[in-house]
N, C-alpha and C positions, 0 to 999 in steps of 0.2 A: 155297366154303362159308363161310357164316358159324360166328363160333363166340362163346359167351357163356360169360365166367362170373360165377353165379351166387350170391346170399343166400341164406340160410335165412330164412323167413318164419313156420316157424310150427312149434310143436313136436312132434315124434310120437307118437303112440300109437295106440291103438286105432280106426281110422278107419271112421265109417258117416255116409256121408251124409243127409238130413233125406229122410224119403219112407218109405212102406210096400212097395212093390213090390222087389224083391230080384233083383238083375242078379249070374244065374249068372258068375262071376269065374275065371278060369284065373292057375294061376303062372305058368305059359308065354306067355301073350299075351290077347288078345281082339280082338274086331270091333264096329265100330260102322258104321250107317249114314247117307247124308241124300238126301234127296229132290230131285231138281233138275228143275223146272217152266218149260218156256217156251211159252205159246202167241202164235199167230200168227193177225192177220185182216187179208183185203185192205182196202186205204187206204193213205192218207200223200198219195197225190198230191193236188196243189192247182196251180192257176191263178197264175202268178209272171210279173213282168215279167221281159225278159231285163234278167240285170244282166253287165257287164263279167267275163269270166273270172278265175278265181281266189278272186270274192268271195262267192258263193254259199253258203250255209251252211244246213244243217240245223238243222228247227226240233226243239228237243230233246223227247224224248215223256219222260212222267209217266206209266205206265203200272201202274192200283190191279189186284191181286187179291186179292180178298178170303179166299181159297180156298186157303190152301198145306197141302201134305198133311205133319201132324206128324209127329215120329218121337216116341222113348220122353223125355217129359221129365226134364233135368239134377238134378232133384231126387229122382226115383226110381232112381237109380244108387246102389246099396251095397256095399261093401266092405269085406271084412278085414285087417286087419295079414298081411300076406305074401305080399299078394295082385299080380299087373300086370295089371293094367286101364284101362280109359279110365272115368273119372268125369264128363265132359261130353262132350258131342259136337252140333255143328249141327243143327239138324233139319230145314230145306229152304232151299236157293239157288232161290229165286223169279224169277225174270225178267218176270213179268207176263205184259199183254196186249201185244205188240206189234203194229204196222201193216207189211205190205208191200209195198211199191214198186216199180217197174219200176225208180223208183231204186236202191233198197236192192239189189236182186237184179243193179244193173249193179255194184256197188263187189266191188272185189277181196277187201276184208274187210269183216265187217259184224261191230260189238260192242256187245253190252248190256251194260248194269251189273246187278247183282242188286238187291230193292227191300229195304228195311229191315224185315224180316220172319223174325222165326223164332217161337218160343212161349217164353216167361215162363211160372214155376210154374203160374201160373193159367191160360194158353192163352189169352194174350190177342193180339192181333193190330193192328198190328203190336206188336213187344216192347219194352221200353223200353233203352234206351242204345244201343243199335246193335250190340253187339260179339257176335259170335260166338265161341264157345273149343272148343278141344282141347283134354283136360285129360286127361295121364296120370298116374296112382298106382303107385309103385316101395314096394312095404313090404317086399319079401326084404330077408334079411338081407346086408348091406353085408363084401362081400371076404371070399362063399363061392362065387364063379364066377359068381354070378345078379345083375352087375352093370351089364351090356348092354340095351340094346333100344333097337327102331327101329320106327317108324309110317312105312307106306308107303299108298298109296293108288291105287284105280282105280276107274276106273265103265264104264258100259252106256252105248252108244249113245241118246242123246234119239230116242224114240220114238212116232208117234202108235201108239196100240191099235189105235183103228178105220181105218185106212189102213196101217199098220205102213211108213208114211215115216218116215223115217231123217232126223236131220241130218249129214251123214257129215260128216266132219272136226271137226266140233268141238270145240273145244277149252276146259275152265275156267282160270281163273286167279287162284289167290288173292295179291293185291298186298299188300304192306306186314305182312305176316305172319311177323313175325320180334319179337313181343315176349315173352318165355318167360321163367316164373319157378319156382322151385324151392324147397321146402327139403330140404336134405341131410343126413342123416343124420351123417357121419361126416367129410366133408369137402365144400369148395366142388364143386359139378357143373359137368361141362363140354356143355353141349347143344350140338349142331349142328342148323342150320336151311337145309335147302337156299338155293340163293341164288336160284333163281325156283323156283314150285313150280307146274308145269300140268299139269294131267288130260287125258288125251287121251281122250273118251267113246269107244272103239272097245269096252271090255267086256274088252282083253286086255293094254295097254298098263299096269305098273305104275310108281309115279314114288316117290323118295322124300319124306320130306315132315319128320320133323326126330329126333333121337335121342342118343342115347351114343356113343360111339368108343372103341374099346379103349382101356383104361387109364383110363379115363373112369368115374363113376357120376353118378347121379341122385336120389335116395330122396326119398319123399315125392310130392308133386302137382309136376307143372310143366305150366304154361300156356301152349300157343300160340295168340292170340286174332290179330284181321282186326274192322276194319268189315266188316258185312254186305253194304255198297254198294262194297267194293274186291272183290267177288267180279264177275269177267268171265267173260262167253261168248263166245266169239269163232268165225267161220265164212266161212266164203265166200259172198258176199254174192248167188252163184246157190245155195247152199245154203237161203235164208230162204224158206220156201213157208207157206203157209196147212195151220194144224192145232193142236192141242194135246201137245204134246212133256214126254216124262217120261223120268229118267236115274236110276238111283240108283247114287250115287257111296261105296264100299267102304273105311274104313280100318280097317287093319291095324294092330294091335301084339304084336310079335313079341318074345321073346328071342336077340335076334342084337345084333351089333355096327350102328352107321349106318355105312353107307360111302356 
């Protein structure tokens, strides 16, 4: 496990986010959702001379959709002083259009990168900077037992509707997600960030994803943000079939210790 500690960045008080819309808030925990979208169309194959083994290399696909399904945007998240909540959260891991191959479906693993896409206040498409965030809010008050908590996560199998094929195994993976900042109330926070953090879309599988540790507190926002494009899919590359594939992926924040 990794482990940080933490600045204070900014000072507390009465805390509401900018936005009209009003995100029911629990002292105990909340949920947030995101969207995860991959379609699939045959292609890929082309016409190659043979080249010498070993040297062969896939041509890298660019793959635009225009289409990702939002969730509730980062600026209509609000809160009160006392509250544990999530004040940001992702709102879709896009994978595009992708092409299928007789290639693709012989490779042992097959991984896409996610495209640089979530929504901006305005719903603009793609968004601008790339970075996707986690953003938890600790306002209890500091060393009355409400000093723990942990985000964990899970999702649903990628799904077509109209076929209801499955991509079974598949797996997310958010890389390089380990940059968390905090201000604390009372003293330096200590956050722990899992050291890989994968999704297994099965619908049952939970992972952790980053939190407190006993003895530990947090207060205030703390941020675990990723490129949008370090977000991976990864499958068995007889898994890749033609369809359009939907997962929604489930995080949690709980009052519990991280373990």
């Amino acid at each position: 496990m990794k482990k940080m500690t933490l600045l204070c960045v900014a000072a507390l008080g009465t805390v509401a986010l900018a936005g009209t819309v009003k995100v029911d808030a629990l002292q105990n925990g909340d949920a947030k959702t995101t969207n995860g979208i991959i379609k699939m169309q045959a292609g890929g194959d082309t016409d190659i001379l043979p080249k010498d083994p070993g040297t062969d290399k896939d041509t890298p696909i660019d793959p635009k959709d225009p289409n990702p399904k939002p969730g509730e945007p980062d600026a209509n998240h609000v809160v009160k002083e006392g509250d544990l909540a999530f004040t940001k959260n992702p709102k879709v891991f896009n994978f595009g259009m992708q092409n299928v191959s007789a290639k693709i479906q012989a490779q042992g693993l097959y991984t896409v990168k996610a495209l640089n896409q979530d929504t901006d206040d305005n719903n603009k498409i793609p968004f601008t900077g790339g970075i996707q965030t986690l953003q938890v809010y600790d306002g209890r008050p500091a060393g009355s037992n409400l000093d723990n908590w942990q985000v964990a996560v899970k999702a649903t199998p990628f799904t077509d509707k109209a076929t209801q094929k499955t991509l079974v195994g598949a797996t997310l993976h958010l890389n390089n997600a380990n940059s968390a900042k905090t201000c604390v109330r009372d003293k330096a926070g200590d956050v722990t960030v899992a050291p890989t953090i994968a999704i297994a879309t099965d619908g049952q599988t939970t992972s952790a994803v980053f939190g407190v540790e006993n003895g530990n507190q947090a207060k205030g926002h703390t941020d675990l943000s990723w490129d949008a494009t370090d977000v991976e899919l990864q499958m068995a590359g007889s898994e890749a079939k033609v369809g359009a594939f939907q997962s929604v992926v489930t995080w949690t924040l709980t009052d519990a210790a991280f373990k």
